[in-house]
C-alpha positions, -999 to 999 in steps of 0.1 A, spaced: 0 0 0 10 32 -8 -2 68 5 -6 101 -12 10 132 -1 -7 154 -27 -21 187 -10 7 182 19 33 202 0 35 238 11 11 233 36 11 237 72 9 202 85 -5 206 123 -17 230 138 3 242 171 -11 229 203 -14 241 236 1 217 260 -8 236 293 -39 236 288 -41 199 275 -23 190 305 -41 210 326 -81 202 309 -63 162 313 -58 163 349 -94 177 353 -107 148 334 -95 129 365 -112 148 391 -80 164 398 -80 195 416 -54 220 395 -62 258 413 -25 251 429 -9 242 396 -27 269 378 -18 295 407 18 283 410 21 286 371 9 320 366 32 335 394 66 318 378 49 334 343 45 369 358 80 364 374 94 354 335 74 386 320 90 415 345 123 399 336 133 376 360 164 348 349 173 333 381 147 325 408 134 301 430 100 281 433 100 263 469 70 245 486 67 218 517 81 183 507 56 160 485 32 191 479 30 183 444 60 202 435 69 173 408 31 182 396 40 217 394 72 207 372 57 189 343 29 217 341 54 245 342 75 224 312 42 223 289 41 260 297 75 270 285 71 250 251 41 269 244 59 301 252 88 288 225 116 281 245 135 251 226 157 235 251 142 222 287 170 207 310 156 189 338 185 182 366 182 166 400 201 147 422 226 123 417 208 91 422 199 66 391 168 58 412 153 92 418 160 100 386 142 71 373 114 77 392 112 116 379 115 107 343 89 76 343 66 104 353 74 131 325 74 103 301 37 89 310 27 127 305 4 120 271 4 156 270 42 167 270 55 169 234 86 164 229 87 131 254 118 135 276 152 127 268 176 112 288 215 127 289 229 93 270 201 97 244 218 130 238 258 125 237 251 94 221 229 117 191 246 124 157 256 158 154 235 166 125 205 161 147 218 183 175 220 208 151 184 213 146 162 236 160 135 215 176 118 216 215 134 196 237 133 180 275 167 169 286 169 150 319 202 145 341 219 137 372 239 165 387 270 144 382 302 165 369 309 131 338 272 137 331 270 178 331 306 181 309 296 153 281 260 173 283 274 209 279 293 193 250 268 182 231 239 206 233 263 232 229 241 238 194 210 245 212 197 275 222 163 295 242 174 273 274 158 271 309 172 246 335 146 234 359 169 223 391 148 197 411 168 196 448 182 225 435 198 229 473 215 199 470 247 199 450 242 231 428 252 255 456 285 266 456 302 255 490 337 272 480 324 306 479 340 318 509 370 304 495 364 325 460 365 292 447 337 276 426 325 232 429 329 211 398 290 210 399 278 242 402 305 253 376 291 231 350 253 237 357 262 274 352 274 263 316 243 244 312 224 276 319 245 302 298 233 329 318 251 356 296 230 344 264 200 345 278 195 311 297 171 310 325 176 290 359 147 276 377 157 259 412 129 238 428 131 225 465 112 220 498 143 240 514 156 270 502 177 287 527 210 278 515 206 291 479 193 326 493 222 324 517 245 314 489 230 345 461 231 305 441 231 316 401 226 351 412 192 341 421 164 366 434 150 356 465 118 388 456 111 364 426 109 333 442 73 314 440 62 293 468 39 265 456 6 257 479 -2 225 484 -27 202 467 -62 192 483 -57 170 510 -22 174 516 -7 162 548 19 185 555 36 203 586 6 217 603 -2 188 604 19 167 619 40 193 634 8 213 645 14 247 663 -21 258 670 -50 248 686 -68 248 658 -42 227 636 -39 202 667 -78 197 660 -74 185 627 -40 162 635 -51 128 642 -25 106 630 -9 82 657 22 93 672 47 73 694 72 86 714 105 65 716 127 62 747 159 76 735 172 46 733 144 37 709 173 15 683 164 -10 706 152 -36 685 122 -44 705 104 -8 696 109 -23 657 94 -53 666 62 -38 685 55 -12 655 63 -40 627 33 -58 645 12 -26 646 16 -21 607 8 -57 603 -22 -51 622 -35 -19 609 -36 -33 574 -51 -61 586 -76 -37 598 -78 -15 567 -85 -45 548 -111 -65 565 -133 -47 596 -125 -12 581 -127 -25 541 -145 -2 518 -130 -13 487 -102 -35 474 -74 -51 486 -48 -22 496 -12 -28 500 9 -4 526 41 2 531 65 6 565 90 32 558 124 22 584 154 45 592 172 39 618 203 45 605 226 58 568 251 25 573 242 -6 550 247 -24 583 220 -4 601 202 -18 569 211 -53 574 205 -57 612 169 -39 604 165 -64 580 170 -90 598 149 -81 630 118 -78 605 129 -110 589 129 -126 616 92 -114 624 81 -122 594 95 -157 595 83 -165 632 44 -152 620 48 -176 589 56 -209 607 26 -202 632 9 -203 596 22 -231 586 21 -250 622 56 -254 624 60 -233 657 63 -250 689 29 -243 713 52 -223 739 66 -201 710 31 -196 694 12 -184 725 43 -164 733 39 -144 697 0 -150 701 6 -129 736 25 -102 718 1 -91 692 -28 -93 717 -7 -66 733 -4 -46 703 -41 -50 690 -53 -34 720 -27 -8 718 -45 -1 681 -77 -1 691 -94 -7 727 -130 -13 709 -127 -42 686 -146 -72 690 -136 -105 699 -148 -110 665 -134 -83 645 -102 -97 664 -101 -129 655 -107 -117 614 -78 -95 621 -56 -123 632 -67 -145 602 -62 -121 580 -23 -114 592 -12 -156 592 -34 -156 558 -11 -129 540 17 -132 562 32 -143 531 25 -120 510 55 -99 525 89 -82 511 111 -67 532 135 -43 506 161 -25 519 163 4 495 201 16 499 218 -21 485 232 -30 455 197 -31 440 182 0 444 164 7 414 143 -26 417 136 -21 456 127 18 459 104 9 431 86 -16 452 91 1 485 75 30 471 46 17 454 39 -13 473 25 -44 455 14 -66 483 -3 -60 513 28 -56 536 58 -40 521 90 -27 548 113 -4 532 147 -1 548 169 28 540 194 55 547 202 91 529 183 83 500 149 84 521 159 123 524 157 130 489 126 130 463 115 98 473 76 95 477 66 63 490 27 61 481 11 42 504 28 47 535 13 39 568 39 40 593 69 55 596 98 43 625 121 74 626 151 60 654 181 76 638 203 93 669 215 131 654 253 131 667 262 173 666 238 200 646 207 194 632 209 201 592 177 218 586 174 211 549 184 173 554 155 168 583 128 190 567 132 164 534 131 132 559 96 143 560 82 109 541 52 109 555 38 140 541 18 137 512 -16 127 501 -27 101 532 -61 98 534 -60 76 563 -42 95 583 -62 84 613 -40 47 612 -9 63 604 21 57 629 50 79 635 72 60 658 103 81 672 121 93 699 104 125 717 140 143 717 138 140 681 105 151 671 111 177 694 136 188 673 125 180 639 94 203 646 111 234 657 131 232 626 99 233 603 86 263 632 119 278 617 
């Protein structure tokens, strides 16, 4: 078969679409609500038409910032500009994460790029003067082969996602300037009219740091979505935020590395989604997630591991009747502890479907810890849990991007040894976000620390 392009020549082929308001009409079509979007775009565009090159948009962590990001991209390719970097963090799984959900955009046109589709490109097609979304790592090998080869490309904005994190220059004191924020001021090219977008939940340092010349008067702070779960929340200061906090919170001894405390909440969790999916059920099956830091060594990661192994293990032979009696009532004894911990008005009943339901599904169970040697395949599944009880181990890389959809308890035991780092704790903040059942959510952690970690978001 052949096809006919007579009438094509000298003809405009398509017509020029208008991907903000695609994106924006598609997320509607979802019952999405977009009046934060909307509002967080037209203050970056009023901020772009007085002039401004270097600025800041900032918001609390999970708010929808990633949200904001996609829109904001549509935006600029309907205002023209021809080259979109995207940068963030140095981490192949973040990264991953970030770009899986520009590319599922059926509204973005030009789909997303990554760096190697780019250096790996013919030069011929660099040369040409098309839209494009370029994602990559802030990673000096990954910035220098990048500057290299869209050094073609013009009408440039770079969109820095953790733009606190590695782009600030730490040598200014020293009139010296970090491999990383030397080569993301290349990417920009300021002096030809480039313009540098940084995105974070904590902004201090690159006010502090004048990062990229940036204007703190321009900088847009981004509300959060309906429904959000943020620091009023669980950091409430007022009585009339306190009213509307009714998550569960446990206070640690200090001491609360113990590994008894991780046992006692592991059996919570296992409880409350017991809970959430029998006596409390309005729907389908829903699988949680246990978010567990305790620690940034891969040994801390191992020896959690193993204590909620071990759980898991012992709850599966009482399954299986492979437990001796003593043992059994022993671990019976335990949860009976923790049940009415949960909930003093259940029903000998709606306790015994409870227990069922735990040595049913006990194993469906993976315990991932999300800082080893397989990351990419783990923070996937620790942050979008695919069975009904999902523990996600982890270190630094819980303090960055991550959002872990789904979580229902959180056991925060990691001992601070000198100064608090503002912007590191405010990001630790994992269970923000969109939790609708906020009233079974756990925070388990030592009082000394929340203590802390809630005057720093008062600051």
């Amino acid at each position: 078969m052949t096809y006919s392009t007579e009438g094509l020549a000298g003809r405009k082929y398509r017509k020029k679409r208008a991907l903000y308001e695609e994106r924006i009409n598609g997320l509607r079509a979802v019952n999405l609500n977009t009046d934060h979007i909307e509002r967080g775009i037209e203050d970056i565009q009023a901020v772009l038409d007085k002039g401004g090159r270097s600025f800041v948009v900032y918001g609390e962590p999970q708010s929808g910032k990633t949200e904001v990001m996609i829109a904001l991209t549509c935006r600029l390719l309907d205002k023209g500009f021809r080259t979109i970097f995207i940068i963030m963090n140095d981490n192949t799984e973040l990264e991953e994460q970030n770009f899986k959900r520009f590319l599922r955009v059926k509204e973005l046109n030009p789909s997303p790029s990554s760096h190697e589709d780019i250096v790996n490109s013919d030069e011929k097609y660099l040369k040409k003067d098309i839209p494009r979304v370029i994602f990559c790592r802030k990673n000096v090998k990954n910035l220098e082969k990048l500057i290299h080869a869209c050094r073609f490309m013009g009408e440039r904005v770079v969109i820095d996602d953790e733009a606190d994190y590695a782009s600030v220059n730490t040598k200014i004191n020293k009139d010296k300037q970090t491999a990383i924020n030397e080569n993301v001021e290349k990417l920009i090219l300021a002096k030809k009219g480039g313009i540098y977008i940084g995105v974070t939940a904590t902004p201090g340092r690159l006010d502090l740091n004048n990062t990229f010349l940036n204007k703190a008067s321009d900088w847009v702070f981004i509300e959060p979505y309906q429904g959000y779960k943020g620091k009023s929340f669980f950091f409430p200061e007022t009585k009339s935020q306190q009213s509307l906090s009714d998550y569960i919170l446990t206070k640690l001894p200090e001491e609360g590395d113990d590994k008894q405390y991780l046992v006692r909440a592991v059996y919570r969790f296992l409880i409350r989604v017991s809970m959430l999916n029998t006596v409390l059920k309005d729907g389908d099956m829903r699988f949680f997630s246990m978010l567990i830091h305790t620690g940034v060594k891969k040994n801390d990661h191992q020896v959690d591991k193993q204590t909620v192994d071990k759980v898991v293990s012992e709850l599966n032979d009482i399954a299986e009747g492979n437990l001796a009696d003593e043992k059994t009532n022993l671990i019976i004894e335990k949860l009976e502890n923790e049940i009415a911990k949960v909930d003093t008005h259940l029903s000998d009943d709606e306790r015994e479907v409870i227990f069922n339901y735990i040595f049913d599904n006990i194993g469906k169970t993976q315990v991932l810890v999300i800082n080893s040697d397989e990351d990419k395949r783990n923070v996937e599944r620790g942050c979008n849990p695919l069975v009904p009880f999902t523990f996600a181990i982890g270190g630094n890389i819980v303090s960055r991007g991550l959002t872990f959809n789904n979580l229902l308890s959180f056991f925060f035991s990691r001992t601070v040894k000198g100064k608090f780092q503002q912007n590191t704790y405010i990001q630790r903040a994992r269970m923000f976000g969109n939790r609708s059942y906020t009233n079974h959510f756990e925070l388990a952690i030592p009082e000394n620390l929340f203590v802390h970690w809630a005057e720093l978001f008062s600051d």
